[in-house]
N, C-alpha and C positions, 0 to 999 in steps of 0.2 A: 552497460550495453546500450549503444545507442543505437538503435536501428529503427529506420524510419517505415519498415513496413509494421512495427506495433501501434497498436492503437491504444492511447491513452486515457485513460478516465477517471473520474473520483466523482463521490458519494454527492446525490442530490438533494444530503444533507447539508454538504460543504456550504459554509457560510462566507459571507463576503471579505470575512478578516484575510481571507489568503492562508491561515492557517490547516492544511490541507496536504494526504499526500495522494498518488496516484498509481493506480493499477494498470497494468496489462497483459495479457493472459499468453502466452507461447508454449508450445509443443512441451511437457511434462513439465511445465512453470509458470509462475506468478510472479513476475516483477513488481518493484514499488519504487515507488521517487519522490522525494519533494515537489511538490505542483510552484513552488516560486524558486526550483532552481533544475529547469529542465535538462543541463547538462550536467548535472551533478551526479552522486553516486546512485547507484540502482541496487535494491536488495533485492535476491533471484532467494523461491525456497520453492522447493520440490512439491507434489500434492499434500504428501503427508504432514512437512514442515506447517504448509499453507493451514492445513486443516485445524492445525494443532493452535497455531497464532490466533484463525478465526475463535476457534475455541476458548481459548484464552481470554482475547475480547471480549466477549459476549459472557464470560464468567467473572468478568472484573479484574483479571489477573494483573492488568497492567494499568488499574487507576489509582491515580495518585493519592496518597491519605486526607482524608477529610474531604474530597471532594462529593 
């Protein structure tokens, strides 16, 4: 989804590597994107999707071993 009325952002964490993806928020969804490849694919997940990934995050679910 490219649409130029989204407003794009990512984390204040984001570091200068460019390593980085970006959110933006639409009517019952969370888009995400590579922040170094704007026209690239966009992941779309519903609230509960959203919820569930945040979750995840924040439980470790998706960090790599030994990091």
């Amino acid at each position: 989804m490219q649409d130029t009325t989204l407003t794009w952002r990512k984390s204040s964490r984001s570091g200068a590597a460019g390593h980085c993806v970006e959110i933006a928020e639409a009517p019952a969804s969370v888009l995400v994107r590579d922040s170094k490849d704007a026209t690239g694919p966009v992941l779309t997940f519903g609230s509960t999707g959203w919820a569930g990934f945040i979750a995840g995050i924040r439980s470790g679910e998706f960090d790599r071993p030994g990091m």
